[in-house]
C-alpha positions as CSV (number, residue, x, y, z in Angstrom):
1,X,-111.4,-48.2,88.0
2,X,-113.9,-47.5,91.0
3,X,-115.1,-43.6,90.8
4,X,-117.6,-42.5,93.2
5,X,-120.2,-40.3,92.8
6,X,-118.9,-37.2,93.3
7,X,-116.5,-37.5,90.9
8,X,-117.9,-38.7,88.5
9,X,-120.3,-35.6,88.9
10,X,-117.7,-33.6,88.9
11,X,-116.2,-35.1,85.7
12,X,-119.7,-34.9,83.8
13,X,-119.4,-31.0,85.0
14,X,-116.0,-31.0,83.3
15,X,-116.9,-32.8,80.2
16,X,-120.4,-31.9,79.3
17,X,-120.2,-30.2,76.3
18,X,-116.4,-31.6,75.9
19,X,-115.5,-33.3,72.2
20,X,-114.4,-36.8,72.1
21,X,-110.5,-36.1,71.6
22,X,-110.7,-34.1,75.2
23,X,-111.9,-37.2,77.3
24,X,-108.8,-38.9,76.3
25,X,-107.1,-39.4,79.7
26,X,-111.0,-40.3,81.1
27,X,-111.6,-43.9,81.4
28,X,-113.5,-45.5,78.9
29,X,-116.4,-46.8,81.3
30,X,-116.5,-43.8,82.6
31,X,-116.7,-41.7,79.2
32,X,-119.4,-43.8,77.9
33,X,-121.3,-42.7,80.8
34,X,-120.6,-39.1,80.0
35,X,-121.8,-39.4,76.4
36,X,-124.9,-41.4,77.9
37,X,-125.6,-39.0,80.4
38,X,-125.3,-36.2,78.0
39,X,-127.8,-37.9,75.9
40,X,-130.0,-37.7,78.9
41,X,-129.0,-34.4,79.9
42,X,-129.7,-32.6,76.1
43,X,-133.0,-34.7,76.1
44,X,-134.6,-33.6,79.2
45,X,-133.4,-29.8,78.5
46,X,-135.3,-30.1,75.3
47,X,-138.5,-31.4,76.7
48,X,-138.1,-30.4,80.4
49,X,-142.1,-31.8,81.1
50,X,-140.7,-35.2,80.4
51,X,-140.2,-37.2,83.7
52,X,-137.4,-39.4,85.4
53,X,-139.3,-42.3,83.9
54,X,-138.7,-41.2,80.6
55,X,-135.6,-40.2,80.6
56,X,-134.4,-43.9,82.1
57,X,-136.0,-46.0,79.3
58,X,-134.7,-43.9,77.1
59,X,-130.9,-44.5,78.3
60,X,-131.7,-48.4,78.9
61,X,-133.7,-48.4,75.5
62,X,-130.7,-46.1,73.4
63,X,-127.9,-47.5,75.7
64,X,-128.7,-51.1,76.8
65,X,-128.1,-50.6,80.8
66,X,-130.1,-51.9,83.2
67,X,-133.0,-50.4,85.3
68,X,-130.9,-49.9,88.4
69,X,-127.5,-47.9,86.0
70,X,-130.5,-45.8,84.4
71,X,-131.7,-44.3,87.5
72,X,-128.7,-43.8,89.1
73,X,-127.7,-41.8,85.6
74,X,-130.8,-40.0,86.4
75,X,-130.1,-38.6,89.6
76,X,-126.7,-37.4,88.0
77,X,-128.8,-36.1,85.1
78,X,-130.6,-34.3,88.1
79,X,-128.0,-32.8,90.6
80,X,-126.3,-31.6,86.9
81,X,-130.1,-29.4,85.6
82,X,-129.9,-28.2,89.0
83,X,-126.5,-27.0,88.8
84,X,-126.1,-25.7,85.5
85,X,-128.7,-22.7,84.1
86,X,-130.3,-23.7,80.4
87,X,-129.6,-20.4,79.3
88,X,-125.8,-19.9,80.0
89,X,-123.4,-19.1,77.3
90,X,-122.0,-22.7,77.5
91,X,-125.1,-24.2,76.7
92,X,-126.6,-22.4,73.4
93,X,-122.4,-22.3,72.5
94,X,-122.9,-26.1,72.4
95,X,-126.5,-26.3,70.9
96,X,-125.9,-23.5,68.2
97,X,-122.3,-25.7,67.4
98,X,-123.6,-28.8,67.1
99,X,-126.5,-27.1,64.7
100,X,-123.9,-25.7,62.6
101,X,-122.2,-29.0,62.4
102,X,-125.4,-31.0,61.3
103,X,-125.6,-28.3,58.8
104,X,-122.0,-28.6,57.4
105,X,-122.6,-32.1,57.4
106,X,-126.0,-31.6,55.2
107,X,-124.1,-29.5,52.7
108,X,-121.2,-31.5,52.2
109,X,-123.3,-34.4,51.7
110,X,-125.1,-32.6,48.8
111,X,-121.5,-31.3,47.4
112,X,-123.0,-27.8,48.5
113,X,-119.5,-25.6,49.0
114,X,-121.1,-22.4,49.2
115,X,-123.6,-23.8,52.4
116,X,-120.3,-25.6,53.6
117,X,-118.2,-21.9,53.8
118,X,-121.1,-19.9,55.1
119,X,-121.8,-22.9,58.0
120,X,-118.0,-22.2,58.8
121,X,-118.0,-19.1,58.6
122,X,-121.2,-18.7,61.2
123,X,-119.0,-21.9,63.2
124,X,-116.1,-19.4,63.0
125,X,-117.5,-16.2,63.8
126,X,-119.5,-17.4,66.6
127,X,-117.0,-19.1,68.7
128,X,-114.7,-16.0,67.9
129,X,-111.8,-17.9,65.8
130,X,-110.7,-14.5,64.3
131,X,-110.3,-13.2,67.5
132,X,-106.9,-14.1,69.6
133,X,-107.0,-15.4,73.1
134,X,-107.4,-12.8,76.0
135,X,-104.4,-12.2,77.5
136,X,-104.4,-12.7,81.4
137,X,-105.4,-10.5,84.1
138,X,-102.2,-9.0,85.6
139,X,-102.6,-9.4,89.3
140,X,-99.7,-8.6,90.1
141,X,-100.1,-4.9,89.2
142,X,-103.1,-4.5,91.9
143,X,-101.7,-3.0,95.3
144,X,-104.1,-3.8,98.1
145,X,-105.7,-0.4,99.8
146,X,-103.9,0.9,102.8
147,X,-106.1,1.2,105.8
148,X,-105.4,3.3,108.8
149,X,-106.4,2.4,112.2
150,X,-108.1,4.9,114.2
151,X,-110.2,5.2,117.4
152,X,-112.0,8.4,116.0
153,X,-115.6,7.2,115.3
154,X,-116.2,10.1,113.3
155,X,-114.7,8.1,110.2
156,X,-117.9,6.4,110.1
157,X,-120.4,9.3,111.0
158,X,-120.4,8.8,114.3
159,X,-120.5,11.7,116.5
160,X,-117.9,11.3,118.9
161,X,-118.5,11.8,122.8
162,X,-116.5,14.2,124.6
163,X,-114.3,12.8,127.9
164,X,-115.4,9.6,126.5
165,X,-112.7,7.7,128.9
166,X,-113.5,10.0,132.2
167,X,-117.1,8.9,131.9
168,X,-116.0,5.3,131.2
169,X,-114.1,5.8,134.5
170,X,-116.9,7.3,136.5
171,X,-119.4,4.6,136.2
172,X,-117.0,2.2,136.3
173,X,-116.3,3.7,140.2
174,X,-120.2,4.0,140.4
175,X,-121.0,0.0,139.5
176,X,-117.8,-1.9,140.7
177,X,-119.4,-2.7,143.9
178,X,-121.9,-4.7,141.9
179,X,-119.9,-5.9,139.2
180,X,-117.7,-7.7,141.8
181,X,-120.3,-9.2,144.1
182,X,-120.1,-12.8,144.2
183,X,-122.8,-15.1,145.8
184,X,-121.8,-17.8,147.9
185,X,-123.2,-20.8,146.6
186,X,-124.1,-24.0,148.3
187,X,-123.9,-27.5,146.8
188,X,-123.9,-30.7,147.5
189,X,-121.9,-33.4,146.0
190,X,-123.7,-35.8,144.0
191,X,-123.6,-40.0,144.4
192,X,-122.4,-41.3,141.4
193,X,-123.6,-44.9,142.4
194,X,-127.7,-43.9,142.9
195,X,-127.4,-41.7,139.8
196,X,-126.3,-44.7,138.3
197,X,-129.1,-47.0,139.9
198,X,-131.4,-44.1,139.0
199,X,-131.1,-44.6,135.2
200,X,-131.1,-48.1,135.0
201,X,-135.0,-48.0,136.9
């Protein structure tokens, strides 16, 4: 499946911080490149002085692509910092998640159970799990304002001029002499043929 660019851009937009059960209907190719990219992506937010160098041998040394793949994932890498602020809520939601996972994972390694409930309890809390989803705006309850036209200027705290249309009228006698003068003008018709001869000198 041939995916251009943009939407594959678009897709790594969509999927960034996306589990792999919700890339499902992606196409594999295309959802290992996500993954890789996110590698990428997370590395260069960690250690934003690294440069675009870096950042491809470490996809062609962690991902055996070529020179030519890494860069282009670099550029996406790119156009995706630029897009997307470090500190939004979507980003430390995914960092302080995957944290809390590592940490679950520590604890039930050791047969911890009390680190395992407090890591989902803090897993819980944070992504609001106790709380139930907000219900939907109702737009259809909003009635749009009601404006009234008017030609009183006064509306916007403009004084108003008095006999506005009379004086309209009067200069309108005063200046239509010069309003409707019109010039004869003189031309003369132009040779195609020695415009033609013209260019091609």
């Amino acid at each position: 499946m041939n995916m251009s660019k943009t939407s594959t851009l678009e897709l790594c937009r969509r999927h960034l911080y996306s589990d792999a059960d919700k890339m499902q209907s992606v196409p594999a190719n295309i959802r290992d490149r996500i993954i890789r990219i996110r590698s990428g992506y997370t590395l260069w937010n960690d250690f934003p002085r690294k440069k675009p160098k870096d950042i491809a041998l470490h996809l062609m040394n962690h991902y055996s692509i070529e020179k030519t793949q890494a860069y282009d994932d670099v550029r996406l890498i790119q156009d995706l910092l630029g897009s997307i602020n470090r500190a939004s809520k979507d980003w430390h939601l995914f960092r302080f998640n995957q944290m809390i996972e590592k940490a679950y994972e520590v604890a039930e390694t050791k047969n911890d159970s009390d680190a395992m409930t407090k890591a989902a309890a803090a897993y819980g809390k944070f992504n609001q799990l106790d709380k139930e989803d907000p219900t939907e705006f109702p737009w259809d309850d909003i009635k749009p304002q009601s404006f009234i036209i008017t030609s009183d200027p006064s509306v916007i705290g403009i004084k108003p001029i008095p006999n506005l249309k009379d004086k309209i009228a009067k200069l309108f006698d005063k200046y239509k002499e010069d309003i409707n003068i019109v010039e004869d003008v003189t031309y003369e018709e132009m040779d195609l043929n020695n415009a033609l001869e013209y260019e091609e000198q």
